[in-house]
GUNUMI-843573 format. One record per atom (N, C-alpha, C, O): residue in one letter; x, y negated, z negated. Coordinates in steps of 0.02 Angstrom, whole numbers, plus 50000, padded with zeros to 5 digits. Each point is the difference from the previous one (the first is absolute). Example, Ala and Ser with C-alpha at 12.3 -4.5 7.8 and 13.67 -1.06 7.14 Angstrom:
2
A506605028449610;A499554994150000;A500454994050000;A500525000149967;S499304994650069;S500424994149997;S499614994549963;S500254994549992;
//
This chain:
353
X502364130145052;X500564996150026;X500655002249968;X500484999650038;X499655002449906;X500655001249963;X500185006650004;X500575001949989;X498715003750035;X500305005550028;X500334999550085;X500395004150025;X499304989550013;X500385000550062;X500804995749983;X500535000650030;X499374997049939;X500984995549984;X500245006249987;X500445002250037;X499295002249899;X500575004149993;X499865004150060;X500554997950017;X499295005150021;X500045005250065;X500694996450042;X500505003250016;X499384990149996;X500454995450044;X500595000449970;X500535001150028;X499354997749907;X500925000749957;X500365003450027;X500524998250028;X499105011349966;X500195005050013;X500295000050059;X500575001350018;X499024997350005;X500445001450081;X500374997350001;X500525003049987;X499554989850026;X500674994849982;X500595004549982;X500475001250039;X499455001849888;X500475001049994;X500295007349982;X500375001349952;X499305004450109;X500045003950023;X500805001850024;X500134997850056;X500445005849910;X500425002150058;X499835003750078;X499525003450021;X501154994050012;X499985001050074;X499595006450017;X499484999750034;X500845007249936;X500085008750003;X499104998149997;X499685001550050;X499994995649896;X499195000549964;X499764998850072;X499755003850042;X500434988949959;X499434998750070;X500105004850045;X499515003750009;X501104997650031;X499975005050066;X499445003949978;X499485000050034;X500585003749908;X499505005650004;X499404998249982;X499535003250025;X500354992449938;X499144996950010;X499824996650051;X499414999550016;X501144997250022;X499784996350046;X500005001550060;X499664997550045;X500875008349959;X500045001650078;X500105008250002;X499775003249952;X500605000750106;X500045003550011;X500715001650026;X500414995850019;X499655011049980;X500735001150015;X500175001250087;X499715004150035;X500784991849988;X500085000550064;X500945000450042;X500454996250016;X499435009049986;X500645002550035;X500104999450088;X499555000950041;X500924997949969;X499984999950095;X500754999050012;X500384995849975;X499755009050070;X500794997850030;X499725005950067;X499435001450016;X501285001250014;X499945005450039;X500505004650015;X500434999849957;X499665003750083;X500365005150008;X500255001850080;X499645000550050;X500865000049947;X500465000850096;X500465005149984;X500464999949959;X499325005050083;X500315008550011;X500404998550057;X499944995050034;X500425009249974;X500495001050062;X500104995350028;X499914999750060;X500304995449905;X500144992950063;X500734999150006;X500455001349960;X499574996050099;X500764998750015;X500264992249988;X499844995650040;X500505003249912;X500214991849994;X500464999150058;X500415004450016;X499534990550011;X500274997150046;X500494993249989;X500625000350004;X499024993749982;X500194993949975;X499544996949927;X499495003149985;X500664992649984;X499774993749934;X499295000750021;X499694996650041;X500065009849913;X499244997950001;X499775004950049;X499494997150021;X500545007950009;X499975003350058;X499465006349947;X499525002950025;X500664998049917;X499675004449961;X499564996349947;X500354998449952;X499004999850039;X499914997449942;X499265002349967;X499595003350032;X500294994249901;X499525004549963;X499514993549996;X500294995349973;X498825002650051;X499754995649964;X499565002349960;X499815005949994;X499954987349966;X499385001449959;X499314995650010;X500004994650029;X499755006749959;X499234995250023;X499954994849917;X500215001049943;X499544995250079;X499514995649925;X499365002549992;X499745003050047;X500024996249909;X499235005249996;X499384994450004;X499465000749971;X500734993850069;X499514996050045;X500094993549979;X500314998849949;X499404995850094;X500024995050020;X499714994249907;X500134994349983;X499495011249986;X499734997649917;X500395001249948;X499994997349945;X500605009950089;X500264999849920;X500734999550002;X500324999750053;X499955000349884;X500575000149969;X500305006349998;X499665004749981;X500934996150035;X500355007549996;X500704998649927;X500544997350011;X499245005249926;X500495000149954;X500325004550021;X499655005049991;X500854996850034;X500485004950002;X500565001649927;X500384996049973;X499545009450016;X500315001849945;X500655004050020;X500455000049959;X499635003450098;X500705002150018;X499885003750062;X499515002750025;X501164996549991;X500025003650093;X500415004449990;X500494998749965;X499425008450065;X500195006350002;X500395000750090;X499664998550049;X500945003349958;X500295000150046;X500275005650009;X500115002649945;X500155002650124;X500325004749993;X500215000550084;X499664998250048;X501095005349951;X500115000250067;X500535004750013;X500524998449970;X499545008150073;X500165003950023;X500864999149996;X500375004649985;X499814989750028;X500544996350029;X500334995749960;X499764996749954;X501065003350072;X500204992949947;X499834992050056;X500084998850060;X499724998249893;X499754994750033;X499814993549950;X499895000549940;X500114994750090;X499994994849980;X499334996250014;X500054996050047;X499335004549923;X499264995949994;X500114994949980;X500464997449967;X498845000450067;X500024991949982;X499075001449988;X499525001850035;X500624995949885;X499084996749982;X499784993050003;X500224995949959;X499355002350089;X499544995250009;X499234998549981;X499585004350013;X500204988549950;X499504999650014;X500014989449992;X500464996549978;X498935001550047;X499804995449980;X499694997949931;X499525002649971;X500864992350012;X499454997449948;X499564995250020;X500094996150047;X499455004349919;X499314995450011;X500054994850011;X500284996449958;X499455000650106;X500044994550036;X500344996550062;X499874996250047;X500585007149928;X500705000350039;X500235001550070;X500394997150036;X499195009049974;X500345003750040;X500405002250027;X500395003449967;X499754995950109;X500704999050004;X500424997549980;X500545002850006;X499424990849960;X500294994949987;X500565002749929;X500584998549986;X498915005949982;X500375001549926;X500035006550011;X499475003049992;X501035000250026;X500025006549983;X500575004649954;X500615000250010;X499005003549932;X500365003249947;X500435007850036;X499695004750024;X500994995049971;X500235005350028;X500585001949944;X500294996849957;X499725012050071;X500345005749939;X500355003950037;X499705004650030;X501114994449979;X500195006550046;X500335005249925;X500254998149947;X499605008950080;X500545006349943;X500365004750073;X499985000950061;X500285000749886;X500345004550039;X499655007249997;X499614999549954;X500365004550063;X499875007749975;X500265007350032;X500225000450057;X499745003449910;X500225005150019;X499615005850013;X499414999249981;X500705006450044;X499515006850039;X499435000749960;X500164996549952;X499275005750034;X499595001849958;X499904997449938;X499555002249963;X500804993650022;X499954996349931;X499654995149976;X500284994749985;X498795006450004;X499804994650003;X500144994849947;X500305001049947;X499414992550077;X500184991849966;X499214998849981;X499485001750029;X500624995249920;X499454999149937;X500154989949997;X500304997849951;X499494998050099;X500284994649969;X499224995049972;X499524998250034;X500635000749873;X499454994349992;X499964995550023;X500514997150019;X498955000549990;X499834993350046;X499614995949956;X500204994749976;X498865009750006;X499864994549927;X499864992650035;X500024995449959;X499835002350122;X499794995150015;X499394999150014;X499675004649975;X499954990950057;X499434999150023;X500034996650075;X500284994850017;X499375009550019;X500034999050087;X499294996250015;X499425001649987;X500864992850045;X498944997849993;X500015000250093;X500515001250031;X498934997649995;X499804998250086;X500454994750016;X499994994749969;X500595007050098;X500144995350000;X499834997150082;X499875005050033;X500094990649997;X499824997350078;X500075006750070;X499624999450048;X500645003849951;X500245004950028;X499485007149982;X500005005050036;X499664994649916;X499705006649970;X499555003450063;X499995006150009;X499694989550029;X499605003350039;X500555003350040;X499705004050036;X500914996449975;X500215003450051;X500075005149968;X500465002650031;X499395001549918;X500135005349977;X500285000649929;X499745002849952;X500824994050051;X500495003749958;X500044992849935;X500095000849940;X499814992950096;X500014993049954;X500835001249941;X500545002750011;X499254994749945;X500505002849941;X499925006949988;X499584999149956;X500465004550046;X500135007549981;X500555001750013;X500234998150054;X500165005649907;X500685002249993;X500235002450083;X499585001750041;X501164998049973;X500145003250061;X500375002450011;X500264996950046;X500175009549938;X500635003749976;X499945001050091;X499525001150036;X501234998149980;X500494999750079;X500855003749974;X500334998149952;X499845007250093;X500714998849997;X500364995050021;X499844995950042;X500545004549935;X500544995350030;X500645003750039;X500164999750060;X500105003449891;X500675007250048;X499855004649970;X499775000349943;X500385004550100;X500205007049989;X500535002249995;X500304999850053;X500065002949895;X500825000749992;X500215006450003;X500575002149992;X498845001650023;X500185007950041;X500165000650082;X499594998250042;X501105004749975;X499764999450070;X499425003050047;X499904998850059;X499775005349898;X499375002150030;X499404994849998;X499934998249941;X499915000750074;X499414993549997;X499595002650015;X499554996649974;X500205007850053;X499515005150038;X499385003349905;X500144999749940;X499395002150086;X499695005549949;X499784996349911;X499875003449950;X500174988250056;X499874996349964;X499325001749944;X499554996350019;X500325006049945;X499574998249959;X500124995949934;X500464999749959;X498824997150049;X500064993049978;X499584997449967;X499515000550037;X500204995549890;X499294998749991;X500004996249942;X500415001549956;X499154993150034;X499934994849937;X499184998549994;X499504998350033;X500765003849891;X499054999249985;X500214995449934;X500544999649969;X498784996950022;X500114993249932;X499455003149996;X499655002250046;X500244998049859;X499554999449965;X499784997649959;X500404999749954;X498814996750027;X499744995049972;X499354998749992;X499615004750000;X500254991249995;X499204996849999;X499794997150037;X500344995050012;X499015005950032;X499704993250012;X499664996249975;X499725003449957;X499994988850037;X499854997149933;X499624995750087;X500145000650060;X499494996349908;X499654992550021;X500394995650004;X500394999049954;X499614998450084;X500614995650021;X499914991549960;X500024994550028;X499915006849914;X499664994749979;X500414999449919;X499765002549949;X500554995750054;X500664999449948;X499844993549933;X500394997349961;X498955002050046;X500124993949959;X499625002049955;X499404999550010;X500875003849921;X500085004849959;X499654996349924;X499675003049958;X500494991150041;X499814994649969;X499324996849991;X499784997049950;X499885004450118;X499324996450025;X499545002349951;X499855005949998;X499904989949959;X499265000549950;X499655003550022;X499685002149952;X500145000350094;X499475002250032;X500085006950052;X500595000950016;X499025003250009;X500115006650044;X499334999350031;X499474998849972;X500685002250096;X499445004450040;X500195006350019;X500585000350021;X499185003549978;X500105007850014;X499445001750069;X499424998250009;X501055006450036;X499544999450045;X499985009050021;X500395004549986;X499174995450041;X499895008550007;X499645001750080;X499444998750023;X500955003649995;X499694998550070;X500435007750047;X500205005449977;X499804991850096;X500415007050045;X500424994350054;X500234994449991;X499725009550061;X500574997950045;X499754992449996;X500474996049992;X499105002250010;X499794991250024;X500514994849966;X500334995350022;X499585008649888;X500654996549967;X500645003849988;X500514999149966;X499385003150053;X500565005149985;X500564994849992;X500344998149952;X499635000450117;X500554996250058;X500365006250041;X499945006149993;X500464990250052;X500265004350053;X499855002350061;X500425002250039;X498814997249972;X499794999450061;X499414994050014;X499604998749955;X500364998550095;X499844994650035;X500174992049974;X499774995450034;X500615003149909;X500174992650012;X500825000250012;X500445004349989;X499564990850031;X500844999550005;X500504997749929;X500595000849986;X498944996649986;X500354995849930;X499635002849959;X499545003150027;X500484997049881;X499415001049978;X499694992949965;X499655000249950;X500504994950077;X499704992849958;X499515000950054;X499524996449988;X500395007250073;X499225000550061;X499365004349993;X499485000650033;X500825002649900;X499585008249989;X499604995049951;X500214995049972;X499195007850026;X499434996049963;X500045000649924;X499784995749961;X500495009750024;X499955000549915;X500754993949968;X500084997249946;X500325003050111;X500544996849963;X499684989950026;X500244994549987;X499245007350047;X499724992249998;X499704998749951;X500084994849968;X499565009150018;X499704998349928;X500515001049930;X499705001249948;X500784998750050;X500624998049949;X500074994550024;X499884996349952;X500245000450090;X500194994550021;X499404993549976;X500114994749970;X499405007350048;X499264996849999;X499944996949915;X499764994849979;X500665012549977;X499754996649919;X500584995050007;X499944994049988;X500735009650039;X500554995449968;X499944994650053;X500375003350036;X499564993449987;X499784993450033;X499594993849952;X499994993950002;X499645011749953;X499534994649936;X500485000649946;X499814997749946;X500925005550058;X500265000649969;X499945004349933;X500154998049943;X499595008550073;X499595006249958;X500515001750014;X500134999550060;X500575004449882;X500385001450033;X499895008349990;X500045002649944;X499875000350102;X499745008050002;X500645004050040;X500284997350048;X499895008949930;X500535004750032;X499275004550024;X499445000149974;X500815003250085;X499775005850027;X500315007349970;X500595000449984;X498925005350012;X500055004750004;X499695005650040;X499465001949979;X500775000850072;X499765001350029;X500125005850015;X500545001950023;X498685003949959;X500315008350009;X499635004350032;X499865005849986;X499924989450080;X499565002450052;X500425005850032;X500605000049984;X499135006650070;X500455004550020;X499714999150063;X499394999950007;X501134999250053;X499745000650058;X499585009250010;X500245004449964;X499334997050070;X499745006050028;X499475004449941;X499725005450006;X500294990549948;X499695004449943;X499154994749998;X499954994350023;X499565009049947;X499335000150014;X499904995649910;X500514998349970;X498735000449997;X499684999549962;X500125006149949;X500064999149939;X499945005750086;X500075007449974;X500685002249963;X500075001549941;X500394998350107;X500804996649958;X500064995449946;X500115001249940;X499814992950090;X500084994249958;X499605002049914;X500264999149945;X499175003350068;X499635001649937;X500185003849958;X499844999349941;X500625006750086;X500395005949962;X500354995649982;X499764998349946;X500794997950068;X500524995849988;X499784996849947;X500405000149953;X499084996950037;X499724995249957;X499945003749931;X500284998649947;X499235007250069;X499935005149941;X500525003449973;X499875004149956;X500644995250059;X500615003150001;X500454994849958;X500575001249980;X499154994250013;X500294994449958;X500634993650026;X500274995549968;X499855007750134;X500504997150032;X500014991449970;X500434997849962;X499204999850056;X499684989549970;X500365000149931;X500514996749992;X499145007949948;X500074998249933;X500864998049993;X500475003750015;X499574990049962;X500484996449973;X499884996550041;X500534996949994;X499215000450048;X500024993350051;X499464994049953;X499405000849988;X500914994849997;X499484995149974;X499744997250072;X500354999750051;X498974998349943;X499644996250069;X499244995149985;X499425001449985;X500944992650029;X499584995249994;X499464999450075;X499444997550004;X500925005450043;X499574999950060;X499975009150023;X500545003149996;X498994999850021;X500035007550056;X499854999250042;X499444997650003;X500775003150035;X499845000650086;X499955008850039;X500555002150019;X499025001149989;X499635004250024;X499835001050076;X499534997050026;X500855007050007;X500064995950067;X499885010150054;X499955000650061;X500035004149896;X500085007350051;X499314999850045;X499634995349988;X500155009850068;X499655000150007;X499955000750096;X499565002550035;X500974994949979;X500015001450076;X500205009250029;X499795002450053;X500625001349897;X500265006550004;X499445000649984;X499644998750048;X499925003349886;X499425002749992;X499544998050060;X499505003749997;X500474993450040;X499424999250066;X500455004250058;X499685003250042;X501054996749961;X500125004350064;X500015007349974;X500035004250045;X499964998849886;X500235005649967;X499285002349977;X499885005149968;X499624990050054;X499315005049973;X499865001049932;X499805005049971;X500374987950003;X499935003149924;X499374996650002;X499874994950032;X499645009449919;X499374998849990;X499804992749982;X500494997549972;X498984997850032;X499884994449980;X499814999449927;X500084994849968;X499645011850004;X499804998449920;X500785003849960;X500184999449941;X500155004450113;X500835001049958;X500234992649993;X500114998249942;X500004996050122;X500174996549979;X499744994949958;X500384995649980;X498805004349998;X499914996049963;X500025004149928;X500014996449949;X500005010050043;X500324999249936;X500875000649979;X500235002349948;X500014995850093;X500584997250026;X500074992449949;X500314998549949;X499254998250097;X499964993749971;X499764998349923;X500264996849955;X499205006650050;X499775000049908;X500475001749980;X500074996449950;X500415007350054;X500315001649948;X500474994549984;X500084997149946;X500155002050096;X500614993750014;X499494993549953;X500314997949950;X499305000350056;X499504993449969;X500015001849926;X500134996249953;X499635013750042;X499925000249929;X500774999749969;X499934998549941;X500705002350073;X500504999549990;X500384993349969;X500344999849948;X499544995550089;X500014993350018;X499514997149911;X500254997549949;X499205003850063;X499504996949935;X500515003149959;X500494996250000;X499625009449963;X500295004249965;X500444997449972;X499944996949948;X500815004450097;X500544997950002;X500374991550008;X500494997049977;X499005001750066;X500344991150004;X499274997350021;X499754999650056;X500084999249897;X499264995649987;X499774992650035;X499524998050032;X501364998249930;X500124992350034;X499895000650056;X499584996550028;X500875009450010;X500274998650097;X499585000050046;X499595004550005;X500444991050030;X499615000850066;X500175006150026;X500485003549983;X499034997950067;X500065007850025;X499624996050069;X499494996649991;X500805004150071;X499794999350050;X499875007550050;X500485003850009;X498834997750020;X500115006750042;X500084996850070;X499574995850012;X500785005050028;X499955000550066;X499635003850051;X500335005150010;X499294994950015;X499685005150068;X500665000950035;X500464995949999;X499545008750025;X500435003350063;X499974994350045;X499534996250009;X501145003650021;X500284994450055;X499595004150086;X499805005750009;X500214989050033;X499565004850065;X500575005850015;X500575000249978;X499075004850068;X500095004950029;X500074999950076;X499444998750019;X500825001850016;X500175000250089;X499325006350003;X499424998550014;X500775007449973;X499515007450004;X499254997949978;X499914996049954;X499595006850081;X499494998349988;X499765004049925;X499804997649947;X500335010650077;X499945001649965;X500174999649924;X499615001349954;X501024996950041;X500094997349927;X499764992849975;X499964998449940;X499954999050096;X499754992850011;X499265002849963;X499774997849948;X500025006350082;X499305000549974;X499935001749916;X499634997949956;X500955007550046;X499945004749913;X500374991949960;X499734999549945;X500664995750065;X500294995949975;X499544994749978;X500114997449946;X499295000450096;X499244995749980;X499835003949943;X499914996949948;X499975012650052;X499575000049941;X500464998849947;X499774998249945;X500785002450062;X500415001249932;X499984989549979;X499994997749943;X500004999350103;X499854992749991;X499294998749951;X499904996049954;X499695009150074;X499405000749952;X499925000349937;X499694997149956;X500775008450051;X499995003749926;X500404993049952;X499794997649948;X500615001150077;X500634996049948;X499374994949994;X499794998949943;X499904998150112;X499604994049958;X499615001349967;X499954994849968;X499465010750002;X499595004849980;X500585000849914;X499715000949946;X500714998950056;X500565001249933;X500094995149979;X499975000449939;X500134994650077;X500254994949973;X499204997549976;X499974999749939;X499274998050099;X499624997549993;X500015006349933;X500274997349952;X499545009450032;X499895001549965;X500444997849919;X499644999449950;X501014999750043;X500404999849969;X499944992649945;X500294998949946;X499084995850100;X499734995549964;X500654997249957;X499985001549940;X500584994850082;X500454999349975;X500304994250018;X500354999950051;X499564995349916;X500394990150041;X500715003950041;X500164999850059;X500165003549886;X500624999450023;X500275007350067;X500565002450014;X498864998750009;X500205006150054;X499424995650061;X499414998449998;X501145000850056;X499665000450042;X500055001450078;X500555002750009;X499104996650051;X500205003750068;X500004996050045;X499584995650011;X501115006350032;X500104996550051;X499735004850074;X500135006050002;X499614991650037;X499935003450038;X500764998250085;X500014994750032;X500365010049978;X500194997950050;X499995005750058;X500455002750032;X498904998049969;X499795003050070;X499944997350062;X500025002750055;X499894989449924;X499664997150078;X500924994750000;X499934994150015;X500585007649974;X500484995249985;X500444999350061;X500484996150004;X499275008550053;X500504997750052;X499445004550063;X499725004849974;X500124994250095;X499705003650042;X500375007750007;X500415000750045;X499465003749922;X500235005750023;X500165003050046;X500405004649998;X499344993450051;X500085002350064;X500494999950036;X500205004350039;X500134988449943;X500714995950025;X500645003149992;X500005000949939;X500595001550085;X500435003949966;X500594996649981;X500495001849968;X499324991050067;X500634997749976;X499884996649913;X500364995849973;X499135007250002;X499864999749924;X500475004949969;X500154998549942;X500185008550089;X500215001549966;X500625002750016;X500204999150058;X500205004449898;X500715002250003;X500195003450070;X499755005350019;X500744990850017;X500035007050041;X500165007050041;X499885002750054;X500554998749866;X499965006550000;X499295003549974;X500065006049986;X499464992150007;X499365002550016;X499895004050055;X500114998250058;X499635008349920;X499665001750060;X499364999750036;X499575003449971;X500194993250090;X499604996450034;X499735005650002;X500155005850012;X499084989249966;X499355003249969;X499995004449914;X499625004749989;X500744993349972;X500105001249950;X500254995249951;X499995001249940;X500254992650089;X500304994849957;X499614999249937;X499395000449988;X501264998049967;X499474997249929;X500704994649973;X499804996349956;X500735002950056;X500444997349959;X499994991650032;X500064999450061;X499884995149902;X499784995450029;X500894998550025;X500505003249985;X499434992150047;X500854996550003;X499634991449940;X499564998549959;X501414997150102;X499774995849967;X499224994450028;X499794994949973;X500055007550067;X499444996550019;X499235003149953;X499494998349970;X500855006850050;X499255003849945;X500044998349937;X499474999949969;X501064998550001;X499974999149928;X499894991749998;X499624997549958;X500664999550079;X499784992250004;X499294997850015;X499754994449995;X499935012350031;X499165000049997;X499715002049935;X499534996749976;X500735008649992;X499835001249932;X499864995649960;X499494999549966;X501104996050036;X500174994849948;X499444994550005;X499814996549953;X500005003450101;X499714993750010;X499205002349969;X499514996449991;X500595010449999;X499365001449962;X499995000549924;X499554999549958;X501025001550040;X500395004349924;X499724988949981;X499484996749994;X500945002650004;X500224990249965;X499344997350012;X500044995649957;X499085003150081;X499744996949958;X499665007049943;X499784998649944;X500255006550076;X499735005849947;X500314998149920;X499725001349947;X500854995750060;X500475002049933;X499844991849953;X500004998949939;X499884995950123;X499654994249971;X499305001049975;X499954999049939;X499625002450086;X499435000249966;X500005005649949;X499604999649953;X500685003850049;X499905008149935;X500594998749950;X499984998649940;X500555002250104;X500735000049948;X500474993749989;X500615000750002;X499164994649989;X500234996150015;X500944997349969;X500474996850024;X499375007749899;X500614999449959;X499905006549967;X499485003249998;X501104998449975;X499985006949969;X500474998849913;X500075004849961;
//
């Protein structure tokens, strides 16, 4: 117990620069417009994306540059807000001279995100004070972190979750309080467990990834009273072997005993499959994970199965930009089927962490 307080200290009281890099990853996005002709307010402009619907975009500074003398305007939302609050930056600039301006904020999801762009920065001209207006190049990129959108830095407690696109976020719920892993944050703090998320699932990456990552030491510095273990749908459409992914999983269990003894460690089975065929390689790898955990003889590791968590067949289970006969990304209906499997699983096994 007094080695997990002090782990919690630590983090607590971790500077900003520490966490990005233990906690997240580095994420840049703006864009670039060649030969354009400004016309009117906004007729030329540069966006940036948020790096999904789960996380936080720390932006540490926006890089600007423009062919032209002209007058930009930087936009974004702050969190919550949306339209309603919007942070704006006009400069002036001149031919080739790029602008370096710190920023050093934090961009979270705001109501608007699914349309693309949500809060993410939005560099627009405003005039052009050349009479040529013609042959415009133009472009704003911000750079920063993405982090878990889960800011409460303070919370006694961590679940760490390791997973792919399902948690990623960003594809199939509209919010992320609908995506199943951020229900189960909700689920402790409701008993009033007050737990922050961490979350460093990668959309498109397999068992096989995630495990390099692991061995690689990506986790180490994360204190975690709960793991959540969730890959496994890429390894069934990508053919990864069933005993790759169960020693996939051992390793992750032997990791877990090792390293954080106290924490619950929950494995997940792969969410359904639309494709038969992966549908099929996704049962054995369901196999294997329960076959790991029964072996692992351990109170505090145990398996959820959510194979049977929504009719597969149905498409309006899932995202739909899916492509039909291939779906795997649940929306919010699929994940509101999850859940309903996830919450009595977490009562009878996990009940507190």
């Amino acid at each position: 117990m007094a080695r997990m307080a002090q782990d919690v200290d630590l983090a607590q009281l971790r500077d900003f620069q520490e966490r990005c890099n233990v906690e997240g990853w580095p994420w840049n996005g703006g864009a670039l417009v060649e030969n354009a002709t400004w016309t009117t307010d906004g007729s030329v402009s540069a966006p940036a994306t948020m790096p999904g619907i789960t996380r936080a975009w720390a932006i540490d500074s926006i890089a600007l540059s423009c062919n032209k003398n002209a007058r930009v305007q930087l936009a974004w939302y702050t969190s919550g807000f949306d339209a309603g609050r919007q942070e704006l930056m006009q400069v002036v600039m001149s031919p080739s001279t790029p602008l370096v301006i710190p920023v050093r904020t934090i961009v979270r999801p705001s109501a608007s995100q699914t349309a693309g762009i949500g809060g993410a920065p939005q560099a627009s001209i405003r005039n052009v004070y050349d009479a040529d207006k013609t042959g415009v190049n133009f472009a704003m990129y911000a750079q920063g972190w993405s982090l878990t959108d889960d800011l409460d830095y303070a919370a006694p407690k961590t679940m760490l979750w390791i997973g792919d696109s399902i948690t990623a976020g960003g594809t199939g719920p509209t919010v992320k309080s609908n995506q199943y892993d951020w229900r189960v944050r909700k689920y402790y703090r409701d008993k009033g467990i007050r737990v922050r998320m961490v979350n460093m699932s990668l959309s498109g990456q397999t068992s096989v990834v995630l495990e390099s990552r692991r061995a690689l030491g990506v986790y180490d510095g994360i204190p975690a009273d709960l793991i959540c273990y969730s890959p496994g749908i890429n390894d069934a459409s990508q053919a990864v072997s069933a005993s790759t992914y169960r020693a996939n999983v051992d390793a992750v269990i032997a990791w877990k005993k090792a390293i954080h003894p106290k924490a619950e460690l929950i494995v997940f089975g792969p969410t359904p499959a639309e494709n038969n065929t992966t549908e099929t390689a996704a049962a054995a790898l369901r196999a294997q994970a329960t076959a790991a955990v029964t072996a692992a003889a351990d109170a505090k590791v145990s398996y959820c199965n959510l194979g049977a968590a929504f009719d597969r067949t149905v498409s309006s289970n899932y995202a739909s930009s899916d492509s039909a006969g291939s779906r795997v990304h649940p929306n919010d209906a699929g994940h509101a089927a999850i859940w309903a499997v996830v919450a009595p699983f977490l009562d009878a096994n996990v009940p507190t962490i």
